[in-house]
Structures are given as structure tokens and as C-alpha cells.
C-alpha positions, 0 to 999 in steps of 0.5 A: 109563350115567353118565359118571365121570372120574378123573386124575392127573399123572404126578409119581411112583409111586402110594403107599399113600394113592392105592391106598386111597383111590382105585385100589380104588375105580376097580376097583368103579366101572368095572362100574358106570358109563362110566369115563374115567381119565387120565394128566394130563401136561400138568398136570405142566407147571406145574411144568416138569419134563424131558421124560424124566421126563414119558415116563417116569412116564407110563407108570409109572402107567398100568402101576400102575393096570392093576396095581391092577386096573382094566381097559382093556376096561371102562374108558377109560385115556389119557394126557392129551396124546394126547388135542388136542381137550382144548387147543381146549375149553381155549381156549374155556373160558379165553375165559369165565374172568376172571382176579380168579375164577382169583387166587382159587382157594386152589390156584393161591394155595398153589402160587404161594407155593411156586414165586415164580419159576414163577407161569406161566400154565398154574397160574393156569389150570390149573381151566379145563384141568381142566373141559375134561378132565371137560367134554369126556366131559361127566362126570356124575361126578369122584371128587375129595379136598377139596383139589380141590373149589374146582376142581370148583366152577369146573368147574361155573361153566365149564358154566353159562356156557358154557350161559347165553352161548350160551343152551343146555342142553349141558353138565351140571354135573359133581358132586364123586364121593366113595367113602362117609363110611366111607373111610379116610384113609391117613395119611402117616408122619410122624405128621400129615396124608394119605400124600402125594408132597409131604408126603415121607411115602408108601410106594409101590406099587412101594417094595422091601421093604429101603425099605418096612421102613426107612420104617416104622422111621423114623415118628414116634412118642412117649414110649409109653402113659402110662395104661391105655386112654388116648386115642391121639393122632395121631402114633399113632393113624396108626401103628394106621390103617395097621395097620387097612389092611393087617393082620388083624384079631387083629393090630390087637386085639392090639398095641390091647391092648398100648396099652391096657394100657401094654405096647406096644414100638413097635418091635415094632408097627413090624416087624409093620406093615412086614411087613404093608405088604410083604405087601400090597404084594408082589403089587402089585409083582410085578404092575407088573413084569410089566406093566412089562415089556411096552412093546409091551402098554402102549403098546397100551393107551395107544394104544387108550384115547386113540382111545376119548378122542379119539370121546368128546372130538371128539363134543363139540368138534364141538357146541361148535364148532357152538354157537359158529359154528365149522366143524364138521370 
């Protein structure tokens, strides 16, 4: 069975976009391949958040991915930091890498833009800590969004090296994992662009009701219909790919009918997509609480996950320590 491995830094609540577009998705692939998902807490550290705050979301999202369905019997889920084998395949990694490859990487350019005063060195790294999180599970598989792709090709260029300098054939060559041409994305509420937590424009799996339905009032729209069966441009067309996600199909033809027949009230459509969105969420919520409310149970999982990780990783850090000329512990 292959190996596929997803993860995500703990800098908030999962949002709308990540459930559509990734959450359901890990529900299905956990019955058909050998799934590793991690919390990547050392990741977030490129931005030197509190230690509380790292604790804290940690666990908040492991409780949203049990939530959203994904099983700990059947899949792998750990927290990044539990896992030290990670840190000593970094160190190797690191040691192949040459600093003009990483300055080249578009994110690591992008975030260096954005944080001047904080351009450390765990962000200049940060592809090589993310090929030693998918290498050391040897992934066969990494479901991925385009902004990661350059990552994914450095992944890749870390296992050739490292096979081509030590003349073996150890690591496979990890493949971008995408969930099917037909995948939705979720747009954000601003009128442009994906759902995402630095676009400031999500609606969160654990959002209350009184916010969700405040968000929506609030998203951008414009002067209304101006011809009958007009295009819709973006600003709109993202309010009716929202109401694709989440509501009934009449629904959607519905307030489409009223668009093109230059008669849509907004507001009208807007009330209807929260109350949708509420609806949608609510067992989602209901079921983050529930867990939530379980530190023992967390902590369980967190723990169970991590000794699974820590086999899979100190399998492999033994045969790179081999390789190399290290003592094997």
C-alpha cells in the first residue's frame, strides 16, 4: 500500500476551503492508501509565535481533523514535534542543499518580503524540513496546492541527491497528490482569490453562527445583474460557488434564475448562503466540541500517532545512518 503524507501548521482553526478542499478528501484516501497526517509545529516557528499559542492550536486541529472524519485506526495523525527523528534527516538534508537553490524558492522570496526584520533561517530552509517530514515515511504520495509545488520539486531534488552521492536507490521521488481536475475552489469572501487564513477572508469550521452570518453579509458584491443571462464576473460568481458547495441544488438554480432574469436581491441570496453555511457547519462544530472536550482522548491519539511516526521515521533514519557511515542505534 502507498505511502501518502499531508500536513498543516498550526497558525489557526481549519476554514471552509481546507475542509473542501482537503479534509473530505483525507476521509476517502485513508481507506485506500497508508496515510501519515501531521500537525507541522515546527513549521510555524518561521514566524516565532508564543509557545501557548503553538500548544494550543495544535490541539485544535487535531480535534477539527477527527471532526471532519478522519480516523486514527486507520490513519496516522501527529504532531510534528513529537516526532526528533524529523530534526536529525533535516541536518542531512540541509547538508546537500546549496543556498543560491533555496533564495530561489518563490515562497521563501514571498515570505521574505513580508516579514524583513524576521528573514531567519528555518524560512530559507523550510523545503528541506518539509522533504524530511515526507522522506522519512518515504511518501509515495503528498497532496499539495500549487503555491507548494516548487517545495515538492525541491523534495524531489533532496531524494536524487541524496540517492546519486551515496550511489543508492533508497529514497522515491515523492509526486505532487492532487484530488481530481474536477475539485472546487473555495473562494474567499472577498470577492477574489481562495479561502485562506492570510487572505483574512475564511469562515471556520468552528465559527458561531451570529459571526458566520456576519461574514457573509459583509462579502463583496456589486451593482447587481445589468442584462438578462449576463456572465457573472468573480466578485459573483464566488458568492454562487459557495452556494454550489454548500446548498441544495434548487437552491443554487433558483437564486441562478433570479440572476439571470435581472431580479436577484443579494441580501436575499446572502441570508440563504449563511443559513446554508450554518447548516453545514453545525455538525462539524458540534462534533469539535465534543472531542474538544476530551483532553485525556486527545492527548491519546496525539501520543499513539507519534510512537506510530516515530517506527515509520527511526526505520528510516537508521538506513540513512547506515548509508552515510553513522552508528546505527
Amino acid at each position: 500500500m502507498e505511502t501518502v503524507l499531508s500536513g498543516m501548521r498550526p497558525t489557526g482553526n481549519l476554514h471552509l476551503g481546507n475542509y473542501y478542499g482537503a479534509a473530505r478528501s483525507f476521509v476517502k484516501m485513508q481507506d485506500e492508501y497508508n496515510c501519515y497526517f501531521f500537525i507541522a509545529d515546527w513549521h510555524s516557528l518561521t514566524t516565532h509565535p508564543k509557545p501557548e499559542d503553538i500548544q494550543r492550536s495544535a490541539r485544535t486541529i487535531l480535534a477539527e481533523y477527527l471532526a471532519c472524519g478522519i480516523d486514527p485506526e486507520k490513519a496516522t495523525i501527529y504532531i510534528q514535534s513529537d516526532v526528533p527523528e524529523t530534526i536529525e534527516l533535516y541536518l542531512y538534508l540541509n547538508m546537500n542543499c546549496y543556498l543560491g537553490e533555496l533564495e530561489r524558492v518563490t515562497t521563501f522570496k514571498e515570505k521574505a518580503r513580508q516579514q524583513p526584520d524576521n528573514v531567519n533561517a528555518g524560512l530559507l530552509t523550510y523545503p528541506t524540513l518539509m522533504a524530511a517530514d515526507i522522506l522519512q515515511h518515504r511518501a509515495a504520495k503528498v497532496p499539495v496546492g500549487k503555491d507548494q509545488e516548487q517545495n515538492m520539486e525541491m523534495a524531489r531534488r533532496c531524494a536524487r541527491r541524496f540517492n546519486n552521492i551515496y550511489g543508492v536507490e533508497f529514497f522515491p521521488e515523492p509526486q505532487n497528490y492532487y484530488f481530481g481536475e474536477t475539485a472546487i475552489k473555495v473562494p474567499g469572501l472577498d470577492g477574489t482569490g481562495k479561502m485562506g487564513k492570510s487572505n483574512g477572508n475564511c469562515i471556520y469550521l468552528f465559527e458561531d453562527e451570529k459571526s458566520i452570518r456576519k461574514k457573509v453579509m459583509r462579502a463583496v458584491t456589486d451593482n447587481g445583474p445589468q442584462a438578462m443571462n449576463s456572465p457573472k464576473p468573480e466578485v459573483i460568481q464566488n458568492l454562487f460557488t459557495l452556494m454550489q458547495i454548500v446548498s441544495a441544488k434548487d437552491t443554487y438554480d433558483y437564486f441562478d434564475s433570479k440572476w439571470n432574469d435581472c431580479t436577484l436581491r443579494y441580501g436575499d441570496m446572502k441570508k440563504q448562503l449563511a443559513e446554508d453555511i450554518v447548516q453545514t457547519l453545525a455538525p462539524i462544530r458540534e462534533r469539535i466540541i465534543e472531542i474538544s472536550s476530551d483532553q485525556e482522548g486527545l492527548d491519546r491519539i496525539a501520543r499513539l500517532g507519534a510512537e506510530k511516526a516515530r517506527e515509520s521515521a527511526r526505520k528510516t533514519l537508521n538506513e540513512v545512518r547506515r548509508i552515510i557511515g553513522f552508528k546505527v542505534y
